[in-house]
mmCIF file of the N, C-alpha and C atoms, coordinates in Angstrom:
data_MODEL
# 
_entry.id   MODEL 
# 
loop_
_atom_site.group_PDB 
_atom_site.id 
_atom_site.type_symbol 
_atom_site.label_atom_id 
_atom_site.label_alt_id 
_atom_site.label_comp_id 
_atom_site.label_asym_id 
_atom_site.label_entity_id 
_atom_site.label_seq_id 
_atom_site.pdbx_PDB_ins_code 
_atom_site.Cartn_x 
_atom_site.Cartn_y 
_atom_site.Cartn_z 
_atom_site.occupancy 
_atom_site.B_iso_or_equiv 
_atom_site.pdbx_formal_charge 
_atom_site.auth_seq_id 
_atom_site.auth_comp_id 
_atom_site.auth_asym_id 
_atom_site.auth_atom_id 
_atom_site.pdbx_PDB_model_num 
ATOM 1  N N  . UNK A 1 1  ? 99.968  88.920  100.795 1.00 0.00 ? 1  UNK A N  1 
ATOM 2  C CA . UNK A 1 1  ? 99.270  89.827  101.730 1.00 0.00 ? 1  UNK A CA 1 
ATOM 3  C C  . UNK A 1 1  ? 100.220 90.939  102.167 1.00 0.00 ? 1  UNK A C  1 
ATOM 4  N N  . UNK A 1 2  ? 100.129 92.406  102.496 1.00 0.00 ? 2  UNK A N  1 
ATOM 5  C CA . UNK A 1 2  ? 100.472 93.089  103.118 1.00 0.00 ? 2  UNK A CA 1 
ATOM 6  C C  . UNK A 1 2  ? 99.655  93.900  103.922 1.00 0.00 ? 2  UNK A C  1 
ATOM 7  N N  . UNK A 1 3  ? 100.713 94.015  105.048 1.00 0.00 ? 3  UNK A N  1 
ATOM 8  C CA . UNK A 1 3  ? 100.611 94.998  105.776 1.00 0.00 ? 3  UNK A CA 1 
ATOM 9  C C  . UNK A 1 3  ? 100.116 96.421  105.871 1.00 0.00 ? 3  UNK A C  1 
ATOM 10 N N  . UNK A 1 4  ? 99.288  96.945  105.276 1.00 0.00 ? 4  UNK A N  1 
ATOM 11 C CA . UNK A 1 4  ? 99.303  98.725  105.271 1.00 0.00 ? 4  UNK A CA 1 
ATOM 12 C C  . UNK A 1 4  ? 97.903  99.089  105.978 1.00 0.00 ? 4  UNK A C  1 
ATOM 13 N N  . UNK A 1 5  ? 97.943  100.817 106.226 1.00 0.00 ? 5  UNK A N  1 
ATOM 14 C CA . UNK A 1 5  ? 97.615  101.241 106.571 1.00 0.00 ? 5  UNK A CA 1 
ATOM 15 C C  . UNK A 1 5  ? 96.043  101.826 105.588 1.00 0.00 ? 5  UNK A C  1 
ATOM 16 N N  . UNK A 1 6  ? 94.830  101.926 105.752 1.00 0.00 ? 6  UNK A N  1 
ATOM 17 C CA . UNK A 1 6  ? 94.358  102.472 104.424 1.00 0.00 ? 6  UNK A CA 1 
ATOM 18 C C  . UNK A 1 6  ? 93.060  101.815 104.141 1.00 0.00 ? 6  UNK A C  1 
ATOM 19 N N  . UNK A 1 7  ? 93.449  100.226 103.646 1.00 0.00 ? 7  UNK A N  1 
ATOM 20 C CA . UNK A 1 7  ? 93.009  98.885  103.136 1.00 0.00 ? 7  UNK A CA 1 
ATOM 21 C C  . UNK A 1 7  ? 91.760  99.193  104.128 1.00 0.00 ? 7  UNK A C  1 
ATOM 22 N N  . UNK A 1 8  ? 91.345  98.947  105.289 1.00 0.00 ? 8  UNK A N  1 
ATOM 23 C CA . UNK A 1 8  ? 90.368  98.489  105.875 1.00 0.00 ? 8  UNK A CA 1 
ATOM 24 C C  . UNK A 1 8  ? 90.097  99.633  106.833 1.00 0.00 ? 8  UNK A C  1 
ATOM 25 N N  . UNK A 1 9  ? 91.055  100.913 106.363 1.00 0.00 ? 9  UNK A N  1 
ATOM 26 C CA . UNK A 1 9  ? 90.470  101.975 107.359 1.00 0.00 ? 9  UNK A CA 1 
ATOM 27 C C  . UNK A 1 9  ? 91.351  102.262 108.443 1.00 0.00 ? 9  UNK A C  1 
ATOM 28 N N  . UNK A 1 10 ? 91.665  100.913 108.789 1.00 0.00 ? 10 UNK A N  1 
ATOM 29 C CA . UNK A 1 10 ? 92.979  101.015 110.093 1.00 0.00 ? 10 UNK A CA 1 
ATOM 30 C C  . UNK A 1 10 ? 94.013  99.679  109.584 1.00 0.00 ? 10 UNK A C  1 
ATOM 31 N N  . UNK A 1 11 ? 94.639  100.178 110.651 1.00 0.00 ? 11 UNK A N  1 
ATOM 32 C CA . UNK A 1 11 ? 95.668  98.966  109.856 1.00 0.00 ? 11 UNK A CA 1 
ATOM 33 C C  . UNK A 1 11 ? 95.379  97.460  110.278 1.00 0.00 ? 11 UNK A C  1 
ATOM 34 N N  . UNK A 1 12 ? 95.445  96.581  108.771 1.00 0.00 ? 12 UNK A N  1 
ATOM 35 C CA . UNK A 1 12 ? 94.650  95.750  107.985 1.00 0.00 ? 12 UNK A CA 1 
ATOM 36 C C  . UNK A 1 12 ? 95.092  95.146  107.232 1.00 0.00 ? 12 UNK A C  1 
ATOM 37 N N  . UNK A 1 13 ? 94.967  93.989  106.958 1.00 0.00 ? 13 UNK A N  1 
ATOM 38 C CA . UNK A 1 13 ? 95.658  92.864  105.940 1.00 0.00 ? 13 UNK A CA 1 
ATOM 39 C C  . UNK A 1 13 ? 95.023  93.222  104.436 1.00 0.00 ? 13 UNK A C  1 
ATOM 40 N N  . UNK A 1 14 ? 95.837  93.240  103.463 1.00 0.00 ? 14 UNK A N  1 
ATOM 41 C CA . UNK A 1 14 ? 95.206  93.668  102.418 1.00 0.00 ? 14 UNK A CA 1 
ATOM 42 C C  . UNK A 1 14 ? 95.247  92.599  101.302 1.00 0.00 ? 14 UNK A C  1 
ATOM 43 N N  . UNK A 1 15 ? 94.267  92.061  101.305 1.00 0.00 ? 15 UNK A N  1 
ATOM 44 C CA . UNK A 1 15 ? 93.968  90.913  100.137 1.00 0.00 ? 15 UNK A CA 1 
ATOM 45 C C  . UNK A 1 15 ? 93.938  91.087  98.999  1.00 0.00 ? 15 UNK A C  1 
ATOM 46 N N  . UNK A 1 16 ? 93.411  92.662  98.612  1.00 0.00 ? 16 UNK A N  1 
ATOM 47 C CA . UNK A 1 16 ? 93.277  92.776  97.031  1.00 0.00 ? 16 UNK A CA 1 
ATOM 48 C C  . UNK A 1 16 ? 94.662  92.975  96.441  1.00 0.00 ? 16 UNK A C  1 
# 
């Protein structure tokens, strides 16, 4: 998992 900014619009755990 990371951290960024983007993924979900705001910052958001990114699963893919």
């Amino acid at each position: 998992m990371e951290l960024i900014t983007g993924a979900t619009g705001i910052v958001g755990i990114h699963l893919l």
